[in-house]
C-alpha positions in Angstrom: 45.6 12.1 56.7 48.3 11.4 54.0 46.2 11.7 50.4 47.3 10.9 46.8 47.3 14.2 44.7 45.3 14.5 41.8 45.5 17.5 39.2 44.7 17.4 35.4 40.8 17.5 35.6 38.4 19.7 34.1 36.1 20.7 31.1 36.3 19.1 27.7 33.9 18.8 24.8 33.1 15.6 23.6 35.9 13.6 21.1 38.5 15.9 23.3 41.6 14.0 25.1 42.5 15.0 28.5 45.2 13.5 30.9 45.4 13.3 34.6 47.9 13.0 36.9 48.2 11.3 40.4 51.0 11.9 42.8 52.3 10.1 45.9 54.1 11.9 48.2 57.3 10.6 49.5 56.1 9.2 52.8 53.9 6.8 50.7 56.5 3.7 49.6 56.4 0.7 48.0 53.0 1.2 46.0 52.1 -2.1 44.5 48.8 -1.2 41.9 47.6 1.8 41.4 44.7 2.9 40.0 41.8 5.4 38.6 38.4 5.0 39.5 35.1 7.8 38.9 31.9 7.9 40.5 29.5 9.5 38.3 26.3 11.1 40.4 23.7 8.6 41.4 26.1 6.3 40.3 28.4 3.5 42.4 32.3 4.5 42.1 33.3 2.0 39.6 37.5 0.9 38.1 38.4 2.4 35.1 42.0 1.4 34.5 44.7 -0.2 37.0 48.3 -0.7 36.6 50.7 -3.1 38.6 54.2 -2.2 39.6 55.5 -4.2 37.1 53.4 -2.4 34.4 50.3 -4.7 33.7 47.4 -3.4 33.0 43.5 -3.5 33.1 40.5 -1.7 32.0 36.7 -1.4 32.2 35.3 -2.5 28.8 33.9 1.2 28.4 37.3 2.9 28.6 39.3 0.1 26.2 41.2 1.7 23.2 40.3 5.4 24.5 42.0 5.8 27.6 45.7 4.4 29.0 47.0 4.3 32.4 51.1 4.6 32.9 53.2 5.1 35.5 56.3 6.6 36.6 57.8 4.4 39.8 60.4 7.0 40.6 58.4 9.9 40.8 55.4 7.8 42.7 53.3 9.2 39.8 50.1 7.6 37.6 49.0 9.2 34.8 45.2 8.5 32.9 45.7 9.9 29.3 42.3 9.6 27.9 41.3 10.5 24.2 37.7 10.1 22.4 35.9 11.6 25.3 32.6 11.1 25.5 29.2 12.7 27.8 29.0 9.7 29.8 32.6 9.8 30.9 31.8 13.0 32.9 32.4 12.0 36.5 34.8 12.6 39.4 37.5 10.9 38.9 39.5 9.0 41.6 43.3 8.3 42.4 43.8 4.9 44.2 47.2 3.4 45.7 48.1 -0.1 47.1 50.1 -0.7 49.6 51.5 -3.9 52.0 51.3 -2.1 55.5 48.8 -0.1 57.1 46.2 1.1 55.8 46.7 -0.7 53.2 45.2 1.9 50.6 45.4 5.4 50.0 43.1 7.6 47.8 43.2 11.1 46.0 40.3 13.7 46.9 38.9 13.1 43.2 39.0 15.6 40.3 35.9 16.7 38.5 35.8 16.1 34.4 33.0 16.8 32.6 32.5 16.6 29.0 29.9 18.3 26.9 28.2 16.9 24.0 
């Protein structure tokens, strides 16, 4: 099954940045929002920060002024840069694409961050 490719995880202590990266491969066109999500354990997966194709964007009220989603159209890519790190943002992180044809959305196998306090 075509996946998104995720790579930029890992461990960071607390206040650190830390940037992720989310790849399409070619056979995935036309990608309309694309997104991050994490799913921290016990916990529902929840929307941290989605960007449109024309470069809007939104975030969960946790994440605002810390972390910011971009994207590169050309190279199918989103990045998550996110800075001020904190213990609760520790989670695996999720890679999510849009698109207007079957199935409609793809998704990344998650990457694991965890930060210590």
């Amino acid at each position: 099954q075509v996946q998104l490719v995720e790579s930029g995880g890992g461990l960071v202590q607390a206040g650190g940045p830390l940037r992720l990266s989310c790849a399409a491969p070619a056979n995935i066109f036309s990608i309309n929002a694309m997104g991050w999500y994490r799913q921290a354990p016990g916990k529902q997966r929840e929307l941290v920060a989605a960007i449109t194709s024309s470069g809007s964007t939104n975030y969960a009220d946790s994440v605002k002024a810390r972390f910011t989603i971009s994207r590169d159209n050309a190279k199918n890519t989103v990045y998550l840069q996110m800075n001020s790190l904190k213990p609760e943002d520790t989670a695996v992180y999720y890679c999510n694409g849009r698109v207007s044809y079957y199935p409609y959305m793809y998704w990344g196998q998650g990457t694991q961050v965890t930060v210590s306090s």
